[in-house]
Each structure stands twice: as structure tokens, then as C-alpha cells.
C-alpha positions in Angstrom: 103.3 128.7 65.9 106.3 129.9 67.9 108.3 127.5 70.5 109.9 129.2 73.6 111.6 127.1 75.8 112.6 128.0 79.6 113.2 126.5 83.0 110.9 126.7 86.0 109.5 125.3 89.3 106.1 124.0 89.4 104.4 124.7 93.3 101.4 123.2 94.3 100.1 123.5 90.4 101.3 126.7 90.0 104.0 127.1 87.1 106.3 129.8 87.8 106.8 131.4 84.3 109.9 133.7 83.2 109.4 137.8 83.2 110.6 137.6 79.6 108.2 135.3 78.6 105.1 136.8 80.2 105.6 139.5 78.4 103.8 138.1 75.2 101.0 139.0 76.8 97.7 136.9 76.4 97.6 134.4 74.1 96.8 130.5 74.3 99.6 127.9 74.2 100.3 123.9 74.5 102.7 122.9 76.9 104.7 120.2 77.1 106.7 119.9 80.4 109.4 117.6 81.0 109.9 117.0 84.5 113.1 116.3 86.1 112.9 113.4 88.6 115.6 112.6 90.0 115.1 114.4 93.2 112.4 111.0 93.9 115.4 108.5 92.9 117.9 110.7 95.4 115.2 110.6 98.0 114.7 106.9 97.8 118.6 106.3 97.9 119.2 108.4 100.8 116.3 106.5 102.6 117.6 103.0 102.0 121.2 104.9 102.9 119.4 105.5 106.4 118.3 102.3 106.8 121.6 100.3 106.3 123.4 103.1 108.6 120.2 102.3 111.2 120.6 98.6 110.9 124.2 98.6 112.5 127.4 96.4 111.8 126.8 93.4 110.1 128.8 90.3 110.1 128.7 89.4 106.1 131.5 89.9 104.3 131.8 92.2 101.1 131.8 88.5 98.7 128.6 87.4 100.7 127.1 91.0 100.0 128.4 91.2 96.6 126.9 87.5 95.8 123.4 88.6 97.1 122.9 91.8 95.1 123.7 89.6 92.3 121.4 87.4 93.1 119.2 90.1 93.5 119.4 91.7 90.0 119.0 88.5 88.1 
């Protein structure tokens, strides 16, 4: 068995595969991907970003904010 390993973008189920590696030709493989997902964690940070920009000046101080989170987090 021979491993090749290579980047690509996966749209709409399609998997974008590399000219040099479509050039084995036809033959059957596993594959194993390993998806990045931090563009999900980014996304949901840049929402709750949005929502504390949306929500205005509040009148806590950084101590008060600081002692919640904590609380929080456990």
C-alpha cells in the first residue's frame, strides 16, 4: 500500500484532488481526512464579538467582569 498525503478543499462533497495525484490513474483507496475546524471556532468568536459590540457600554467594571467569567469556567 502506498500513502500520499496532500491538502485540499472539500465543496458540497466534492474533494478537490491535486493534478499530481490524479495522475495514478484508477485505482481504489482509503481515505482518511482530517478536517481543520477552526474556521467554526473563529465564526462562533466573531459572533459573540458582535454581540457584545451590539449590546453597548456597560457599567461593570473589568474586576466585576473578570470575577464572573471565573465564575463561569468553574
Amino acid at each position: 500500500m502506498q500513502a500520499l498525503e496532500f491538502e485540499a478543499d472539500i465543496e458540497n462533497g466534492v474533494l478537490h484532488i491535486p493534478d499530481n495525484i490524479r495522475e495514478v490513474g484508477k485505482v481504489h483507496a482509503k481515505v482518511i481526512l482530517l478536517i481543520n475546524d477552526n474556521h467554526k471556532k473563529i465564526s462562533t468568536l466573531q459572533k459573540k464579538i458582535d454581540e457584545g459590540i451590539k449590546s453597548g457600554v456597560g457599567t461593570h467594571t473589568m474586576a466585576e467582569l473578570k470575577e464572573v467569567a471565573l465564575r463561569r469556567a468553574g
